[in-house]
C-alpha positions in Angstrom: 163.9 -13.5 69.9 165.5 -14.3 66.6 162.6 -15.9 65.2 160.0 -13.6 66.4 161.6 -10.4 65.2 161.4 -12.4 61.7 158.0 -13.2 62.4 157.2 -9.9 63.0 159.2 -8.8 59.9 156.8 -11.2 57.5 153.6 -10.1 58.8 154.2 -5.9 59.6 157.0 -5.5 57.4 155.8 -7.1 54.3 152.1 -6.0 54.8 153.6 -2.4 55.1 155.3 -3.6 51.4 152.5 -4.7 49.7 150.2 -1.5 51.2 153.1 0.8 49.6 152.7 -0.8 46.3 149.0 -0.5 46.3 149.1 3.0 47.0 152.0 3.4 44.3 150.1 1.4 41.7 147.0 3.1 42.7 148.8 6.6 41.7 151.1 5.8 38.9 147.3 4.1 37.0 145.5 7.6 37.7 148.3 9.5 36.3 148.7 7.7 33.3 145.1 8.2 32.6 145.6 11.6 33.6 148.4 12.3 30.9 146.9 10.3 28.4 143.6 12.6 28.6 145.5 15.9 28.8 148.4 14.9 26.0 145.1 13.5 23.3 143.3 17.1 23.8 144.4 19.9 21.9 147.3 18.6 20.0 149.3 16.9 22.6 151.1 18.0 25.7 154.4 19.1 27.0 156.5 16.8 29.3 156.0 19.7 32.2 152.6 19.7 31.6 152.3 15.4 31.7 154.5 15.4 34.7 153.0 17.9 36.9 149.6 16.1 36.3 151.5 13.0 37.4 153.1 14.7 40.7 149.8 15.9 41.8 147.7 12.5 41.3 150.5 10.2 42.5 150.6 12.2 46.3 146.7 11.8 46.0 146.6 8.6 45.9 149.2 7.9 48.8 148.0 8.2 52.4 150.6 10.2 53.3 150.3 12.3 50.1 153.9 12.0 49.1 155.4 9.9 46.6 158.1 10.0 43.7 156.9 10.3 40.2 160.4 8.6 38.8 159.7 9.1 35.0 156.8 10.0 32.7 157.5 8.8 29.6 155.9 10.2 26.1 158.4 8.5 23.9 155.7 6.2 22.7 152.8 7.6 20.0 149.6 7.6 21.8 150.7 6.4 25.0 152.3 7.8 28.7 153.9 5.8 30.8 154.3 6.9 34.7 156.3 5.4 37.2 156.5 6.0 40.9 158.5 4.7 43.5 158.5 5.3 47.2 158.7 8.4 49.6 158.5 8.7 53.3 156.2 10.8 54.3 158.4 11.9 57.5 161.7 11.9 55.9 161.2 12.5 52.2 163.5 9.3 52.0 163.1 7.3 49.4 162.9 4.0 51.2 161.0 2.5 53.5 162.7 1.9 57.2 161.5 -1.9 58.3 160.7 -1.6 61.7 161.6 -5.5 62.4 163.5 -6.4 59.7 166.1 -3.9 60.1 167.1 -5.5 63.3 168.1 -8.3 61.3 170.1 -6.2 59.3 168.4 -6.3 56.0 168.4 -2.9 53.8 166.0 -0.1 53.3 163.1 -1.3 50.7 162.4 0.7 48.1 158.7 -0.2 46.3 157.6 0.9 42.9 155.3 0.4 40.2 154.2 1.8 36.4 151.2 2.5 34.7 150.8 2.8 30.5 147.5 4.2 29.9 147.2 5.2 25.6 144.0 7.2 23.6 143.1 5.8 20.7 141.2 8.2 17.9 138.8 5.9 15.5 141.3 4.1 13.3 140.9 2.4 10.4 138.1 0.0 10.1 136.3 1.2 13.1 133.8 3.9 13.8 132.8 5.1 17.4 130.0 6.6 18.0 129.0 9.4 20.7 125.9 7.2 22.0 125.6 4.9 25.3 123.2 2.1 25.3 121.7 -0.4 27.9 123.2 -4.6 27.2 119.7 -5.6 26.7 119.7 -3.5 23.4 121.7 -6.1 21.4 119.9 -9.2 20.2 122.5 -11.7 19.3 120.5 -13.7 16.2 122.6 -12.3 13.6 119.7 -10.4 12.9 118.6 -6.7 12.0 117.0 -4.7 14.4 115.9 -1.4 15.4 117.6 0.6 19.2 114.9 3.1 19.6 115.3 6.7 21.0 112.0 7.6 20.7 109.0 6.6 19.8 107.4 3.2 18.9 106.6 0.4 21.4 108.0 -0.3 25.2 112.1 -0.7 25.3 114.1 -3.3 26.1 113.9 -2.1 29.9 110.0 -2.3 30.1 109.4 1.5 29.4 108.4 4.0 26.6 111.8 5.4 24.9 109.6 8.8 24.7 108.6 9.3 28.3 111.6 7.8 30.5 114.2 10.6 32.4 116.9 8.4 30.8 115.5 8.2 27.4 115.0 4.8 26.4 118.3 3.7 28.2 120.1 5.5 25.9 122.0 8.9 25.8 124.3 10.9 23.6 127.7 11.5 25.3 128.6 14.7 26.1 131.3 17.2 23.6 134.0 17.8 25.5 133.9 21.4 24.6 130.9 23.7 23.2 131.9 23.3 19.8 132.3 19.7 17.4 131.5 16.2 18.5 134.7 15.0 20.3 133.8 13.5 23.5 136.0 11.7 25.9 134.9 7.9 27.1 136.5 5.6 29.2 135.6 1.8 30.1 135.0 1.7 33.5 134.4 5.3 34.1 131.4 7.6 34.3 130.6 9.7 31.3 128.4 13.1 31.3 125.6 12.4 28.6 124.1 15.4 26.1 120.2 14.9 27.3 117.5 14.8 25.0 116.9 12.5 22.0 118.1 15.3 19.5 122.0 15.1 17.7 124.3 17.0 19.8 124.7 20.2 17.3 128.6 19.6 17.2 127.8 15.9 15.4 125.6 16.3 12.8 127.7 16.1 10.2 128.9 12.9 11.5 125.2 11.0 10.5 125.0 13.0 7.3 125.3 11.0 4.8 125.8 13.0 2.1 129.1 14.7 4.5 130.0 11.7 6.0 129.1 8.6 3.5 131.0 6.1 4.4 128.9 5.9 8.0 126.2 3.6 6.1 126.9 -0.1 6.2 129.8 0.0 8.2 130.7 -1.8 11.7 130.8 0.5 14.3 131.8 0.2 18.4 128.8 2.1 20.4 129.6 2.5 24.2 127.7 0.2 26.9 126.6 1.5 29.9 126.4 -1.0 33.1 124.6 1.9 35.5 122.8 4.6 35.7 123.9 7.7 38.4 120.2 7.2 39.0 120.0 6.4 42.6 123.9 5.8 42.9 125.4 7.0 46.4 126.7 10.9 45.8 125.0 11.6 43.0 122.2 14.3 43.0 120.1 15.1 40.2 119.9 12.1 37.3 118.0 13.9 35.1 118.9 15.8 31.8 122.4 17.3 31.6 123.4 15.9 34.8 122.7 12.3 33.7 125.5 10.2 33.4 126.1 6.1 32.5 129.4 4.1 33.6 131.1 2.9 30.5 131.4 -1.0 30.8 132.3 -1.7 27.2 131.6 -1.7 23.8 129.2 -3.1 21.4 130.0 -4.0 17.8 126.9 -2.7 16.0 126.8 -3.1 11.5 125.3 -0.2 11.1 122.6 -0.2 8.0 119.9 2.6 8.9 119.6 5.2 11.1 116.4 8.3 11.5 117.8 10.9 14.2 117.3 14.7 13.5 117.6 17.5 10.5 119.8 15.6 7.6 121.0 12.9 10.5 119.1 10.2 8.3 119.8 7.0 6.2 117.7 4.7 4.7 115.1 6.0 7.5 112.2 3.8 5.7 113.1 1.1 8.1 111.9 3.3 10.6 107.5 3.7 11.0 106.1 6.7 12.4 107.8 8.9 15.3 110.4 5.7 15.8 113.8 7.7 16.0 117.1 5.5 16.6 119.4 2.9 15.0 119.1 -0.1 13.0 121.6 -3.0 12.4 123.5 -5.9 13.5 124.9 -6.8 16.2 128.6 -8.6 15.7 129.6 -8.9 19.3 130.9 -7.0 22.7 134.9 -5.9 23.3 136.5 -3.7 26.0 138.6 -2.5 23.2 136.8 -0.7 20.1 140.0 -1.5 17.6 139.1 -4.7 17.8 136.1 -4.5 15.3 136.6 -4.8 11.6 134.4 -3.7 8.6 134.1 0.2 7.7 136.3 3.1 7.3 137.8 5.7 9.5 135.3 8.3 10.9 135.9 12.3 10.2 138.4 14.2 12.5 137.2 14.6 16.0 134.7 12.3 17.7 135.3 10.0 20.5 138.5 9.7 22.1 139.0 5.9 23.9 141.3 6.3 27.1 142.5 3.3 28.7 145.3 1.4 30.5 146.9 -1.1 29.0 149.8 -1.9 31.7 
């Protein structure tokens, strides 16, 4: 009997363990994302604020929608830090009763995990840009070349940049608000996209050169998308505003020359006819935009990079 109470403790007791801890981690990763996008808008946050964010997402994520949020932590520039730890849903206790193993007297478990999700404005050497292109953009020869908007022969996917409902698989992100250029993107998250091949008004003065110089010749991260919402399960309309592209990472880009809209223009001989777009080098792919070199910090407000780091 001995033994297969003990058996019975290692298969239910331990499964129940590891679901616990899945659910925990599950909760205490959206919470952290949570805080981090609510403490990098508007000037930061207060530890209410960050905590009741963290209370609500980390029953959410538990199946029986209770669980203890046992610090959130804001000590750290940049960064929150959640942890949770267990609740029974019947009880409120927090530890989980082994239904075998507590015949064999052992104690009460009590599962837990932590989540550190940080934002990250554009810091020095780095600029990010508020566009999303398709991988097959980026040539890696070392070489110059033009990412077309509009205009100008087929795109990389096979289809005129002009006349496709995702414009040549490319998309300005969505402004977080209805004023400036800061927009919110995540790797491995969907992002709302600004339609049309037109500069979002709020970010003009971020390709004008004669506001904004120090855009020309430097290395900037530009967001890759791995899908479209375009035929995606619970998503209706793809088209226009209600496009949006899931944020696989980021592509270093030299940026030499660009021809958008208005005073959004440098060195736009490069660019023939009704060709609208980008051109410059590509330097190489990273799920974290810091790690590209070359340039000089962007003006205040742009794109704000959430992402876990534990």
């Amino acid at each position: 009997m001995v033994v297969l109470i003990g058996a019975g403790a290692l298969a239910v007791d331990t499964g129940q363990i590891y679901a616990e801890r899945a659910q925990l981690q599950n909760g205490a990763d959206a919470s952290a994302l949570a805080g981090a996008d609510l403490c990098s808008a508007n000037g930061g946050c207060t530890q209410a604020a960050a905590t009741s964010v963290a209370d609500a997402l980390a029953n959410s994520n538990s199946n029986d929608s209770k669980s203890t949020v046992q610090s959130v932590d804001l000590s750290v520039p940049g960064q929150v830090t959640v942890t949770t730890s267990t609740k029974d849903g019947t009880t409120n206790a927090g530890f989980l009763t082994k239904m075998f193993a507590s015949a064999l007297n052992a104690p009460a478990a009590t599962v837990g995990a932590t989540a550190t999700a940080k934002w990250m404005y554009p810091i020095k050497g780095i600029t990010v840009l508020p566009l999303t292109f398709a991988t097959c953009e980026f040539k890696d020869d070392g070489l110059p070349h033009k990412i077309l908007i509009q205009g100008g022969a087929l795109d990389c996917n096979g289809l005129n940049p002009s006349n496709q409902i995702i414009p040549g698989g490319f998309a300005w992100l969505m402004p977080d608000g209805n004023t400036g250029c800061k927009v919110t993107a995540e790797v491995g998250q969907w992002s709302p996209t600004s339609s049309g091949a037109s500069v979002p008004t709020g970010c003009m003065d971020l390709f004008d050169p004669s506001i904004n110089p120090s855009l020309a010749n430097s290395t900037v991260a530009l967001p890759v998308y791995k899908y479209t919402c375009k035929g995606m399960p619970g998503f209706g309309s793809c088209t226009g505003s209600n496009v949006q592209y899931y944020i696989e990472k980021w592509a270093g880009f030299k940026l030499q020359a660009w021809n958008l809209t208005g005073q959004a223009k440098y060195n736009a001989s490069v660019f023939s006819g009704s060709e609208k777009g980008l051109y410059g080098t590509f330097v190489g792919y990273s799920a974290d935009p810091s790690l590209f070199t070359g340039g000089t910090p962007t003006p205040t407000g742009n794109v704000i990079v959430l992402g876990l780091i534990k």
